[in-house]
C-alpha positions as CSV (number, residue, x, y, z in Angstrom):
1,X,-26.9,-26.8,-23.1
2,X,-27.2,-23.4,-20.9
3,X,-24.4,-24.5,-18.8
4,X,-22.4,-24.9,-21.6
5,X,-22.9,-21.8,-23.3
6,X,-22.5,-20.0,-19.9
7,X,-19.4,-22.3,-19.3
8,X,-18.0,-21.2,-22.9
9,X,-19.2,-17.6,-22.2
10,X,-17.4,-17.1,-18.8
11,X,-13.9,-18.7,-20.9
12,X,-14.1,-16.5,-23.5
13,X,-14.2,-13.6,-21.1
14,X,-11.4,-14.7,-19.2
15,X,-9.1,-15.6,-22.2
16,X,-10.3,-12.1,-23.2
17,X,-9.0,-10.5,-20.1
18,X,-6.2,-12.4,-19.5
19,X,-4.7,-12.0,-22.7
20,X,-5.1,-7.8,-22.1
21,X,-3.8,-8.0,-19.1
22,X,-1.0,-10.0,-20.1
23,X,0.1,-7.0,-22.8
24,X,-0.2,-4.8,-20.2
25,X,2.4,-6.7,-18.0
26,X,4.5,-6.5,-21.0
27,X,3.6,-3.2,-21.3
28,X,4.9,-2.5,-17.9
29,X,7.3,-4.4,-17.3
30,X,8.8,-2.2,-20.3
31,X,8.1,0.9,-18.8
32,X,9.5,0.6,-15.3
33,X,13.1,-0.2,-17.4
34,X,12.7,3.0,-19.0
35,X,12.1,4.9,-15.2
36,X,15.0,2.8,-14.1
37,X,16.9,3.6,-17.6
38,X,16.6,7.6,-17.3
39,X,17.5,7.0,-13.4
40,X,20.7,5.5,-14.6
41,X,21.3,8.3,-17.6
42,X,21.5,5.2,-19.9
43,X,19.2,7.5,-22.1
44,X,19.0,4.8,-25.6
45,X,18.2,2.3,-22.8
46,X,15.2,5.1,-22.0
47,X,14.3,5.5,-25.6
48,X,14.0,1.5,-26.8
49,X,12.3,0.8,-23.4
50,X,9.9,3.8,-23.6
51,X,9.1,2.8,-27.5
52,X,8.5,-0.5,-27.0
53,X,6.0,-0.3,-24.0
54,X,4.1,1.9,-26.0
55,X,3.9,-0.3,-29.1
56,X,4.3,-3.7,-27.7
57,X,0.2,-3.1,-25.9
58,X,-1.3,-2.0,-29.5
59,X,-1.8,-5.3,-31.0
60,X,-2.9,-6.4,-28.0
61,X,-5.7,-3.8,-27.5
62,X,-6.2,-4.5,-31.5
63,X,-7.5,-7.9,-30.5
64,X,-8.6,-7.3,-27.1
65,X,-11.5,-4.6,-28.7
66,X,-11.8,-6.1,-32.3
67,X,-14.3,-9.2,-32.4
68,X,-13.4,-11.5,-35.4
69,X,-13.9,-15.1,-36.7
70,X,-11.8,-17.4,-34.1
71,X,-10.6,-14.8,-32.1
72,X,-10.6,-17.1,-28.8
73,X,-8.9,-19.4,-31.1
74,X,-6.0,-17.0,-32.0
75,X,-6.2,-15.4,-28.6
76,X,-5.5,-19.0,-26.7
77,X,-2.8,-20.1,-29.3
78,X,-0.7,-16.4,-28.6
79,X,-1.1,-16.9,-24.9
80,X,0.3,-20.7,-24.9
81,X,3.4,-19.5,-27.3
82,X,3.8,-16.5,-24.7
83,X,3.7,-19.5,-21.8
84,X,6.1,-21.6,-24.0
85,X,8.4,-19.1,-24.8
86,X,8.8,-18.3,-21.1
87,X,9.4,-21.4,-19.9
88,X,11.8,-22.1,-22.6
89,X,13.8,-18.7,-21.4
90,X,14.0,-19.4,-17.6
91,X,14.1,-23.5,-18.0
92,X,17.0,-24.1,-15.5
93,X,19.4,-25.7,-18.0
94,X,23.0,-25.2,-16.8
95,X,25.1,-27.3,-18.4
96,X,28.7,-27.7,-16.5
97,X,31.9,-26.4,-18.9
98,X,34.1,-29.4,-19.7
99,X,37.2,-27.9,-18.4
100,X,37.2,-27.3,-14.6
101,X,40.0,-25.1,-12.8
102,X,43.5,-26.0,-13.6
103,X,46.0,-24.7,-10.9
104,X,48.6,-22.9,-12.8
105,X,52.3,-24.7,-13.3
106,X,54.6,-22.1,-12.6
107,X,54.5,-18.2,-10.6
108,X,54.0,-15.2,-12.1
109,X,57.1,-12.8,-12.2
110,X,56.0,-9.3,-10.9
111,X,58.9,-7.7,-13.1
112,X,56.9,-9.0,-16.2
113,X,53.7,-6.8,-15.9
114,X,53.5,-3.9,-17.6
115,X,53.7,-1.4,-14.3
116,X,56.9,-2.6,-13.6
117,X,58.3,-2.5,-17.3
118,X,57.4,0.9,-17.1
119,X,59.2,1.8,-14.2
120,X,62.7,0.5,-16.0
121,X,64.7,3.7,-16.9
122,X,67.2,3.5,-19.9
123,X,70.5,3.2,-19.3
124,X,70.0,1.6,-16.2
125,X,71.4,-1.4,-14.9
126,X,67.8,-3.4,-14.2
127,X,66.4,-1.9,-17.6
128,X,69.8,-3.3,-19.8
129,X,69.1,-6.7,-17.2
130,X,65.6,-7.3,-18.1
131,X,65.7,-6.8,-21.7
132,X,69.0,-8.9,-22.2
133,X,66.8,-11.7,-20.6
134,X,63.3,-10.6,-22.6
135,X,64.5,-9.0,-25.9
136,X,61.7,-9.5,-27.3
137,X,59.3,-7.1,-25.1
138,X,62.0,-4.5,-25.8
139,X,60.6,-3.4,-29.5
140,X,57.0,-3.7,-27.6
141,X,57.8,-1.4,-24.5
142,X,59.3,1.0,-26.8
143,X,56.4,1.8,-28.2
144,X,54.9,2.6,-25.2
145,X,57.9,4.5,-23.6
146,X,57.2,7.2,-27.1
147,X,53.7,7.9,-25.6
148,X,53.1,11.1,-23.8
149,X,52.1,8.2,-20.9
150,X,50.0,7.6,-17.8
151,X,48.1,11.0,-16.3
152,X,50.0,13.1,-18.3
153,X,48.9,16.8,-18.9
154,X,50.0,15.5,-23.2
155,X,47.6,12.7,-23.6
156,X,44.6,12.7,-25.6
157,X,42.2,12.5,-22.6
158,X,43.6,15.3,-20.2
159,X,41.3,17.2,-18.0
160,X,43.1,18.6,-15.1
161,X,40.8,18.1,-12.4
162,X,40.3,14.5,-13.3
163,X,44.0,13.9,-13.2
164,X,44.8,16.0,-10.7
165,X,42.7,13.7,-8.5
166,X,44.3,10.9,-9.5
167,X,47.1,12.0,-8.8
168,X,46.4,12.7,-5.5
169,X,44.9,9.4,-4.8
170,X,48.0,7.7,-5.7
171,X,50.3,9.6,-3.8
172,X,48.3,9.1,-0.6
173,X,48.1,5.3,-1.9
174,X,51.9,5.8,-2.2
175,X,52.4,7.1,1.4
176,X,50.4,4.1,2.7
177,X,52.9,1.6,1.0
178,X,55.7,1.5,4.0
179,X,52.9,0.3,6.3
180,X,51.3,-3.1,5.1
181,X,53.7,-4.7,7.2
182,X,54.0,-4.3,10.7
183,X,55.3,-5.6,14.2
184,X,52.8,-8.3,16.0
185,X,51.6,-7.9,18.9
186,X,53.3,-10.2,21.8
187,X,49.8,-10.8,23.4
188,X,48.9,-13.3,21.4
189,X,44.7,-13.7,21.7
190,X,43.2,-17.2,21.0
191,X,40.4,-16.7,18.6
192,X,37.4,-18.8,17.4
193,X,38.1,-19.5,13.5
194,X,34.7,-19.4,12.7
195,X,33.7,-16.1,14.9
196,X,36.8,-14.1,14.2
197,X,36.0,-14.8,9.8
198,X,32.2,-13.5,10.3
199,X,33.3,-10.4,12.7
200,X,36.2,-9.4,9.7
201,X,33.4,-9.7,6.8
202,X,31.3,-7.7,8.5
203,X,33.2,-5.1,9.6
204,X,35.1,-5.3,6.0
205,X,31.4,-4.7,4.4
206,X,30.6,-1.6,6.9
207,X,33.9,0.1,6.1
208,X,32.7,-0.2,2.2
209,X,33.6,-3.5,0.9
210,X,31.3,-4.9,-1.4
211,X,32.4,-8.5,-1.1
212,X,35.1,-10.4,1.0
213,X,36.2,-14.0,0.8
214,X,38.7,-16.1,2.5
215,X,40.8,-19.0,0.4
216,X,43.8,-20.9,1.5
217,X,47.1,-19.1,-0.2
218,X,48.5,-20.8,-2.6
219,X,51.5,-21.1,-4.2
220,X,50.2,-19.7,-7.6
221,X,48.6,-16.9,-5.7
222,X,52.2,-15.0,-5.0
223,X,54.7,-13.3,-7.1
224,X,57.8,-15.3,-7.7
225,X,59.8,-11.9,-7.3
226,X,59.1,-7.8,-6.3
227,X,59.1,-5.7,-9.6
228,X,58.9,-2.0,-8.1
229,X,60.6,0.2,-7.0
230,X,63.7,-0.4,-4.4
231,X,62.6,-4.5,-3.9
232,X,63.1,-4.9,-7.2
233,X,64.3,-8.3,-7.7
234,X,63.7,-9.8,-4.5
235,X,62.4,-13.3,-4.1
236,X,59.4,-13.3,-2.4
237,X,58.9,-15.7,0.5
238,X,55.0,-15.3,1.6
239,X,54.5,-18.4,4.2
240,X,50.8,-17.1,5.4
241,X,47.9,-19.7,5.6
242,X,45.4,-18.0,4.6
243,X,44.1,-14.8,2.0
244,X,41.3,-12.1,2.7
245,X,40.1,-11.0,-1.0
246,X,37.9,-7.5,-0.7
247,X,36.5,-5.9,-3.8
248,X,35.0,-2.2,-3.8
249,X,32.4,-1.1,-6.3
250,X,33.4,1.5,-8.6
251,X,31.0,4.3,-9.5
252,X,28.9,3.6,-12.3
253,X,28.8,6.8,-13.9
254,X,32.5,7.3,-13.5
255,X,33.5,3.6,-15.3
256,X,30.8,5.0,-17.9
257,X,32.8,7.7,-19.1
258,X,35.8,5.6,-20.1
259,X,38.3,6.3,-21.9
260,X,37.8,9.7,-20.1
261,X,39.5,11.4,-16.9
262,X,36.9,10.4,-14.5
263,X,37.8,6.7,-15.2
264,X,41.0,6.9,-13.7
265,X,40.2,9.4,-10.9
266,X,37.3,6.6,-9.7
267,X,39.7,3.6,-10.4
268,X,42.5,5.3,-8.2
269,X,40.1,6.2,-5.6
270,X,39.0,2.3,-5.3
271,X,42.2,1.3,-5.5
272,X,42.9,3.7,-2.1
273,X,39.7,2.7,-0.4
274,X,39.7,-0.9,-1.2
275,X,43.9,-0.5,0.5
276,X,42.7,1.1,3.3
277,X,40.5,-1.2,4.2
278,X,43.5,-4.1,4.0
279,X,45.4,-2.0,6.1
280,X,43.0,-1.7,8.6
281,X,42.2,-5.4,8.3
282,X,46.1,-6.0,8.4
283,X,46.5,-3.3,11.7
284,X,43.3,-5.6,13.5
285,X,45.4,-8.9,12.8
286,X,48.9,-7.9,13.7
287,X,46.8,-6.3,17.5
288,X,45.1,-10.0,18.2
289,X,49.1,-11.2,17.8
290,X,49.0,-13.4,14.0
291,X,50.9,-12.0,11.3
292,X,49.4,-9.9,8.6
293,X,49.9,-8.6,5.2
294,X,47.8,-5.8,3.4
295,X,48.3,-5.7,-0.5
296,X,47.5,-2.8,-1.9
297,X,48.0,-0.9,-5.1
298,X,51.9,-1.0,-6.4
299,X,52.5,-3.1,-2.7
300,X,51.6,-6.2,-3.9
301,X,53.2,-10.1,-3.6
302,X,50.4,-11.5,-4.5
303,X,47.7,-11.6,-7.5
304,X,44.7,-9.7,-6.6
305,X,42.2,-11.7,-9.2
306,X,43.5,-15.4,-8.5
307,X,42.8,-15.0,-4.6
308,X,39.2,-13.5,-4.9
309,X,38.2,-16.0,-7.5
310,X,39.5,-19.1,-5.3
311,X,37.3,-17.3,-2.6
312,X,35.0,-17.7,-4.3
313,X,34.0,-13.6,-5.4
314,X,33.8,-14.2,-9.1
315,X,35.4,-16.0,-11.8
316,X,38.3,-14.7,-14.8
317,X,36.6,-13.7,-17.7
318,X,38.0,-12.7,-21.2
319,X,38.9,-9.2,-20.5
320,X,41.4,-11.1,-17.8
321,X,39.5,-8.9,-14.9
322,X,37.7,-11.0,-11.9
323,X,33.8,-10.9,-13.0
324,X,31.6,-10.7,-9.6
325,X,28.0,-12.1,-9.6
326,X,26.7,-8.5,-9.1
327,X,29.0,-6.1,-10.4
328,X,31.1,-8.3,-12.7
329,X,34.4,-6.8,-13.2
330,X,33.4,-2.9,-12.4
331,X,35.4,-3.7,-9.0
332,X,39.1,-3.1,-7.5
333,X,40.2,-5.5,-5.3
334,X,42.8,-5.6,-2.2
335,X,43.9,-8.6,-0.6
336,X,44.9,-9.5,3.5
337,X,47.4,-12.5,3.7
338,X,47.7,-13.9,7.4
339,X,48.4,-16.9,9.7
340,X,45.0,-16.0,11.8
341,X,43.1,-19.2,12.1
342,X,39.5,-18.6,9.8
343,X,37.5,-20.7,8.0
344,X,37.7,-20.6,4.1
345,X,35.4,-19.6,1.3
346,X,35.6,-22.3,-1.5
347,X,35.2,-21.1,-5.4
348,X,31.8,-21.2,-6.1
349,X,30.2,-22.2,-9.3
350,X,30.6,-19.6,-11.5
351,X,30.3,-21.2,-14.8
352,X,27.8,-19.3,-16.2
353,X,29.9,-16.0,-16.4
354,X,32.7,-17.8,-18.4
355,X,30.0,-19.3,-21.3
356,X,28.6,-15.3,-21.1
357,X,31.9,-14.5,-22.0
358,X,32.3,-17.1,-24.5
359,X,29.4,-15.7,-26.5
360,X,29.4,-12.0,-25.5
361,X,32.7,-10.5,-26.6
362,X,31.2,-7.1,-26.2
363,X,34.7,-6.1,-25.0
364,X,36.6,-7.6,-27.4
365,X,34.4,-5.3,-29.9
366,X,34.9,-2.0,-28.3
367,X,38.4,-2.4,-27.0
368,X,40.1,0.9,-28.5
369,X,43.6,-0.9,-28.8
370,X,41.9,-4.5,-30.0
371,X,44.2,-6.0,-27.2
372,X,41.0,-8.4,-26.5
373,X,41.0,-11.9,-28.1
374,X,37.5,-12.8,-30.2
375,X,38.7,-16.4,-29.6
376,X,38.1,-18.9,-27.6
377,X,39.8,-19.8,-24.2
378,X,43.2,-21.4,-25.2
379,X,46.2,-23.6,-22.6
380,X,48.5,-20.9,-20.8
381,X,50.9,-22.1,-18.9
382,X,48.7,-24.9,-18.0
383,X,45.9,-23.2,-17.3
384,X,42.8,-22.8,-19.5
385,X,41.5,-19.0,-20.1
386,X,41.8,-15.7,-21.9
387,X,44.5,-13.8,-22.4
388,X,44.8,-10.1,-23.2
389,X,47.8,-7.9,-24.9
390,X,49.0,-6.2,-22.2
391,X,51.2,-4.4,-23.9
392,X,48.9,-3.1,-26.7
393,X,46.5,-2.3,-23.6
394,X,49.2,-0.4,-21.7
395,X,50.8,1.9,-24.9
396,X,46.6,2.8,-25.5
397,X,46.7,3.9,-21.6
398,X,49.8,6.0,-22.5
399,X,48.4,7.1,-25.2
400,X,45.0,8.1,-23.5
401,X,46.5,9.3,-20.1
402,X,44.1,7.0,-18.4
403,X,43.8,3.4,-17.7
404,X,41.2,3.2,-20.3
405,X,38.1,1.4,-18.9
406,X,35.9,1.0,-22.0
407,X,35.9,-2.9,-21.5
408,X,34.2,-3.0,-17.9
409,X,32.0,0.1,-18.9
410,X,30.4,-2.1,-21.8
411,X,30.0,-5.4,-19.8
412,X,26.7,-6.5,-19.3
413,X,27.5,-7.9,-16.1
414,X,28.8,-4.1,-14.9
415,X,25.1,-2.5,-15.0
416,X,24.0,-1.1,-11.5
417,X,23.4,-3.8,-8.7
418,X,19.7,-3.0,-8.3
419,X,16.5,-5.5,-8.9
420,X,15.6,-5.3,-12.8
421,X,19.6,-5.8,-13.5
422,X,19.9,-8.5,-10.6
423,X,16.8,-10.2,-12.3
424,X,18.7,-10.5,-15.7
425,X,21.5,-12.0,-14.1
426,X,19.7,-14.1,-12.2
427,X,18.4,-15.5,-15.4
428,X,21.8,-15.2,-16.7
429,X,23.0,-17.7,-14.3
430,X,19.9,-20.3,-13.9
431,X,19.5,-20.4,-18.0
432,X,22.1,-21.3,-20.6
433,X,18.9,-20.0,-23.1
434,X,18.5,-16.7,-21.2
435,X,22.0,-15.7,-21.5
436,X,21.7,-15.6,-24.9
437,X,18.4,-13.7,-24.9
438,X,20.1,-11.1,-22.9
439,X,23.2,-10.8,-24.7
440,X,20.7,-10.0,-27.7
441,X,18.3,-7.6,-26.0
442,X,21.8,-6.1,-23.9
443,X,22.7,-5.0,-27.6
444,X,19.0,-3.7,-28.3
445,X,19.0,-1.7,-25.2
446,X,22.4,0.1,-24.5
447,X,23.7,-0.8,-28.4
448,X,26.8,-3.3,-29.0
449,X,29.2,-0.4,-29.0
450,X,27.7,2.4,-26.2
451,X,29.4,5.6,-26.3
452,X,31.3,6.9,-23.4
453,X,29.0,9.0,-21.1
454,X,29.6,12.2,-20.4
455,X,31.4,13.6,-17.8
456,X,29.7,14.8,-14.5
457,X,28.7,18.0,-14.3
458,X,30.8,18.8,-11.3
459,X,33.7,17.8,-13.0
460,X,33.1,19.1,-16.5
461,X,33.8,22.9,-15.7
């Protein structure tokens, strides 16, 4: 009878303590995101965090320091829901999506995108071409043709330094253009596949390339014809092997100001560093004596997003942007087409980004020109996915000056690529529950339509 009564003694004690220190876990857990939260200057992030760590340990001091008729009881049944409830949040359930990758039936036209419908000049023999074909994008482009348009000093979101370096970036992106091709070496060097794709990852990541991935090229990966400037028209005729897919992280802070200057200043910058890498890449090739292709802003023959997804970087989500594991689509990417033997990078599993964006719509919600769809992934030319209206999109960047932004600054997926965001995505990707859980809590925290962030003190003068 002793031992028993020790026995229920020393359990009450430690369902005592064990429940305390479980609220202060909670409690903790809470208040390292608001240190990481006012690191980040995500300051309602910093506010809900800091309130709930200081609530969420009250009732659990309350019943901690309070004795009462079956408090063990009570204690033991909060505890097991608490163990429940975790498990049921990180059980590994992962169902597969129904539809698996479908490769696309025809090639996309470069002279259809919106860069290249903006370049057509009225009264012009490709401009009265193009809409004789496509009359009906004529009473679309018009619209964006009235806007004050792209970095200009009359658009609603003029700064002058902001633009100014965006400007610059793109004509130094526009001096680099003449060089992505290039003469190859006659001394031809035999290299070991496997060797020579390790040594250009690396070095890709130590010039500043956040990821890199190598797919075969495929036929859906190239432009059926240039739409720029004087190759305009021209069939394209890319017989290279193999792609090299880099993405480059875009500031944080910059993509967080979007619709603002310093969204287009940072996504021009990327766009330059993330093509200079791919010409360097390109340079390396062409010296061992294989062909080799950069693509790089307004250079391109191939499609940017198709080639990193197939090697395996990320998957297509609904804003149409290539969504990484760890920066999801807060990245501009560059691509390396060649006949170097390497080793490929098949698409991983990346499922759980396209149910995220099934449920989140978060961009679809904050999208200034509502060019996002709220529906669901519908059969494009034969190929299952999202599609956005470009030409909404681009009128709003003509509008704005900039290339807008506010649908990668709001994505969940886009928050910095440290621990307590890597955790959530981690969960994100292991839990078909958790996803929804952080969708919800992602609204709680940073709110379901953030404000742009303020502009930089260095650049707000």
């Amino acid at each position: 009878m002793v031992l028993l009564d020790v026995f229920f003694t020393m359990y009450n004690g430690f369902i005592d303590v064990s429940f305390l220190i479980t609220g202060i876990i909670f409690s903790g857990v809470l208040f390292y995101v608001s240190i990481i939260s006012i690191l980040e200057k995500e300051y309602r992030a910093f506010r809900v965090s800091l309130i709930l760590s200081s609530v969420i340990i009250i009732p659990f001091l309350i019943i901690f320091f309070f004795d009462f008729q079956y408090k063990i009881v009570v204690i033991s049944i909060i505890i097991l829901l608490i163990f429940i409830a975790l498990i049921v949040l990180f059980f590994p359930y992962r169902p597969k999506l129904k539809e698996g990758f479908q490769i696309p039936k025809d090639k996309h036209d470069e002279r259809d995108i919106m860069f290249s419908r903006n370049e057509l000049k009225p009264e012009t023999e490709k401009y009265d071409s193009y809409y004789h074909k496509n009359p009906e994008k004529k009473e679309l482009d018009d619209k964006f043709r009235e806007k004050p348009g792209l970095l200009s000093s009359g658009s609603s979101m003029y700064q002058p330094y902001s633009y100014a370096s965006a400007h610059a970036n793109l004509e130094v992106i526009e001096a680099l253009k003449p060089i992505v091709n290039g003469p190859v070496s006659e001394n031809k060097i035999k290299v070991d596949p496997f060797k020579i794709s390790s040594y250009i990852k690396t070095w890709c990541k130590k010039l500043g390339a956040h990821s890199v991935g190598i797919t075969e090229l495929k036929g859906y990966h190239v432009y059926s014809h240039k739409g720029r400037r004087e190759l305009y028209g021209k069939e394209i005729k890319n017989k290279h092997k193999y792609a090299i897919a880099i993405t480059i992280e875009m500031d944080n802070e910059m993509i967080r100001t979007a619709p603002k200057g310093p969204v287009v200043m940072e996504s021009t910058q990327q766009y330059l560093n993330s093509g200079t890498i791919a010409l360097q890449v390109a340079y390396f090739i062409r010296s061992l004596g294989y062909e080799a292709r950069a693509h790089i802003d307004g250079n391109y023959e191939v499609i940017c997003p198709l080639i990193a997804r197939d090697a395996g970087l990320g998957e297509i989500g609904r804003m149409g942007l290539l969504m990484t594991p760890e920066l999801g689509p807060r990245v501009r990417i560059a691509a390396i087409t060649t006949d170097i033997p390497l080793v490929l990078d098949f698409s991983k599993e990346f499922s759980s980004a396209i149910d995220f964006c099934t449920i989140c719509k978060k961009c679809a919600d904050i999208c200034p020109s509502r060019s996002i769809a709220f529906e669901e992934r519908g059969e494009i030319n034969g190929v299952l996915r999202w599609q956005i209206n470009s030409e909404s999109c681009f009128t709003y960047w003509c509008t704005s000056g900039t290339d807008c932004g506010r649908c990668m600054a709001v994505c969940p997926y886009s928050h910095p690529d440290n621990f307590m965001h890597n955790f959530i995505r981690w969960g994100i990707k292991n839990s078909y529950i958790f996803r929804r859980f952080a969708l919800y809590m992602d609204d709680l925290f940073y709110g379901r339509r953030p404000k742009s962030g303020n502009l930089p003190n260095w650049i707000d003068m």
